[in-house]
N, C-alpha and C positions, 0 to 999 in steps of 0.2 A: 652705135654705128651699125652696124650689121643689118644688112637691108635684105634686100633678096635677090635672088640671081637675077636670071633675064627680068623678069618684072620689076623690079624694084618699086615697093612697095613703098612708097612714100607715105608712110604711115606716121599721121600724126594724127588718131581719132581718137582726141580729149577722152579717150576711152571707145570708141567706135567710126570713126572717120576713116575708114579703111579705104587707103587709094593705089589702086595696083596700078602698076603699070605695065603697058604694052609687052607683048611676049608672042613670039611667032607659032608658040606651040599651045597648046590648053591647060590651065591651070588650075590645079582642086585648092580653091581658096582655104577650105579646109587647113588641108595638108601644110598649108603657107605660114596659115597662121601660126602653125604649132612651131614651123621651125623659125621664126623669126621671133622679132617684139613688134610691137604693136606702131608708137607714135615713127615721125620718121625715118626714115631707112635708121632703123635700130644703128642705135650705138649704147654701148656702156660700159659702167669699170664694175666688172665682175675680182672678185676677191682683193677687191684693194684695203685702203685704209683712208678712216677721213682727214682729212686735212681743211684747213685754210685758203683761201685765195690770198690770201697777204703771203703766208708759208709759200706758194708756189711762185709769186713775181709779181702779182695782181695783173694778169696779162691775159684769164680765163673772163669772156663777160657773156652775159645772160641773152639771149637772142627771143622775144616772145612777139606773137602777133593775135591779133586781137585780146592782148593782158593775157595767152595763155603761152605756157613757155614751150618752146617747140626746137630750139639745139642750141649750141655751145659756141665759141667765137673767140678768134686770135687779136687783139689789140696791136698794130703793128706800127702804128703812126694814131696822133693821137686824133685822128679824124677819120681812120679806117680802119673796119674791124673786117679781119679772113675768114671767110666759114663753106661750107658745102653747099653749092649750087640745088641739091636734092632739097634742101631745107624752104625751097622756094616755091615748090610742086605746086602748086593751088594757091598759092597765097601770095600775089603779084601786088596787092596796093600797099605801097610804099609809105600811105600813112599807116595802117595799121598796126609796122611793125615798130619795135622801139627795143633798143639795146640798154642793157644796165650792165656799171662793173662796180667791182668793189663787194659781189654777193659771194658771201660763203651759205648760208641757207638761201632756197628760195624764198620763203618765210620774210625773208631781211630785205629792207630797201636798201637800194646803193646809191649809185650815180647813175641818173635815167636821162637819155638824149633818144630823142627822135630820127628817125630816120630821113635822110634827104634822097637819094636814091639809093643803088645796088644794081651791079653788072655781075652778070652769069657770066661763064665762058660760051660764045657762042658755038664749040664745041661739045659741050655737054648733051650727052646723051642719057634720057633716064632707065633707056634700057639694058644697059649695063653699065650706068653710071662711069664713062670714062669723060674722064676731063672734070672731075664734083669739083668745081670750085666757084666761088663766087667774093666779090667785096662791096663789103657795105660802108656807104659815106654818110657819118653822122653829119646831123645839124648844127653840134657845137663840138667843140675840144673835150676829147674825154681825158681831163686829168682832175688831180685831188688824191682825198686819202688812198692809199692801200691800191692804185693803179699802177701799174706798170705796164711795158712792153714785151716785144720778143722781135728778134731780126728774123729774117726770112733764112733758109738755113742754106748753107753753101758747101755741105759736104754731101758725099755721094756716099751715104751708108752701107753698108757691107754687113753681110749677113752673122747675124748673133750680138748685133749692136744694141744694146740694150735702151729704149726710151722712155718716157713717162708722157701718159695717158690718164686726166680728168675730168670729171665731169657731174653730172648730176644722174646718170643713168641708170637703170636698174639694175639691181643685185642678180635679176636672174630671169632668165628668158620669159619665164609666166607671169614676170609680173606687169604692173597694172598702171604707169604714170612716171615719172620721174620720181627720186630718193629727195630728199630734201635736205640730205644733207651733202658737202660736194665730198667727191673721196678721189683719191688717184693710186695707180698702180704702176710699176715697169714692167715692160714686156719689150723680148727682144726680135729682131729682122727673122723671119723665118724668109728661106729660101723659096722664090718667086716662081724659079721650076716646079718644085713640089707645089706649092700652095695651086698653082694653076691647075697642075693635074688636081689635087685634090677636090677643087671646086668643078670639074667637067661633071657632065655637061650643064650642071644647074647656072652657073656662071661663067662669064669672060673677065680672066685677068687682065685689063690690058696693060699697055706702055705707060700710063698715067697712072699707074697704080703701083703701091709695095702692099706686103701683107703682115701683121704682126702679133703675137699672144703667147704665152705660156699656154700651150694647148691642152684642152682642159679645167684647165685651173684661174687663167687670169685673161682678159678680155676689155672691151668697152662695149655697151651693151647699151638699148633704146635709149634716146633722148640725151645720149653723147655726141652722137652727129653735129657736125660741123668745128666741135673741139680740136685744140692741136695734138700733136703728138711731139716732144718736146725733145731736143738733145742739144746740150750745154751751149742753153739759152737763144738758140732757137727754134722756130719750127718747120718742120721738117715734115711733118706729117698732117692729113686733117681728115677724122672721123668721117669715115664712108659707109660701109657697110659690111654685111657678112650674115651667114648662116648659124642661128642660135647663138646665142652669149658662153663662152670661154666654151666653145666645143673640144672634144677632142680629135673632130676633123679637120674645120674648117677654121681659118684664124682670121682675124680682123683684116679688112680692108682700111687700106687709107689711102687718101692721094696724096702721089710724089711730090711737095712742095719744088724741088729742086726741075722736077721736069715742067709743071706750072708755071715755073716765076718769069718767062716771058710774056707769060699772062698777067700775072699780077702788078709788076712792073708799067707797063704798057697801061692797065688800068689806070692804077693808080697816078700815072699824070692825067689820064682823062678826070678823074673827080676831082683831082685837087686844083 
């Protein structure tokens, strides 16, 4: 998740696909590159542990376009998958992309459905990512083995509240692609004051946003993006961005499911 401030670098370059985005000031791509990850607005689970998608709810499913995998997704009905509107940067045709659940490796086939469309919040802005939400309406019923759900989450989290965050994301800021293996970690509410100050002026916290890490030490990190962030059994959060994997400044970005779900709600009669 961790993307980048004003620009938000929607970076998903299969290893070079670098796509900054808009920024009213100048930017030393350089500079950008070091403090971010690379594929989509960085996300990932820095110091976790691996786990299972069975273990977790099977409620995590695999989001890839053109067969390359590019972020994470909430299962919430079995014809709609939640994910981060950044994840769509460059990548609009709707055939391309194709959702699979049921993966613990990427490596592993699961359940693979096509996509029929996907609504952004028209909202969403990539330049400080307020509003990152988006849903995707498969072309069949995603059920079978080791699938499950998640409700959309209805509590208003309070700071030090602890959640769990997985995904496939890198171990560590420098590296190079997604882990192949999925891993997750808990990390709790850091307070929205602080986190804002701390991100000035590289980024805007907005109102559509909380922020969350064991600073320093635990994180979500590239090619987490779009994953949930999860609190007894719903979610509550979804991998947005932030500056460098489990810093010890800046903590994880997520969007407020809770302040979203007007959105999603309202959506989701439109697909279904």
């Amino acid at each position: 998740m961790h993307l980048l401030p004003y620009l938000l670098l929607v970076f998903f370059f299969q290893w070079k696909d670098v796509l900054a985005v808009n920024l009213n000031q100048s930017v030393d791509v350089g500079k950008l590159a070091k403090l971010i990850r690379p594929p989509i607005h960085s996300g990932r689970v820095v110091g976790g542990e691996v786990t299972t998608n069975d273990k977790l709810g099977g409620y995590l499913m695999v989001l890839r376009y053109s067969k390359d995998f590019v972020c994470g997704g909430t299962l919430i009905h079995d014809f709609i998958v939640l994910t981060a509107a950044h994840c769509f940067t460059g990548r609009s045709d709707s055939k391309e992309w194709t959702v699979e659940g049921g993966v613990s490796k990427l490596t592993d086939s699961g359940i693979l459905r096509k996509v029929k469309s996907f609504i952004l919040s028209s909202q969403f802005r990539d330049s400080d990512m307020h509003m990152d939400v988006a849903l995707v309406r498969l072309d069949k019923a995603m059920t079978g083995k080791n699938i499950g759900k998640l409700a959309l989450c209805s509590t208003h989290l309070k700071t030090g509240a602890v959640l769990r965050v997985s995904g496939w994301g890198m171990l560590k800021e420098a590296g190079v692609g997604p882990e192949t293996l999925l891993r997750t970690i808990m990390v709790p509410i850091v307070e929205k004051k602080k986190c804002r100050q701390n991100y000035k002026p590289s980024a805007v916290i907005t109102d559509s946003m909380f922020c969350a890490s064991v600073m320093g030490k635990k994180d979500a990190c590239t090619f987490d993006s779009g994953g949930p962030l999860v609190y007894k059994n719903q979610v509550c959060g979804i991998v947005s961005f932030g500056l460098g994997c489990a810093s010890p400044r800046y903590a994880g970005v997520y969007t407020d499911v809770v302040y979203v779900k007007p959105f999603i709600e309202k959506t989701m009669k439109i697909l279904l």
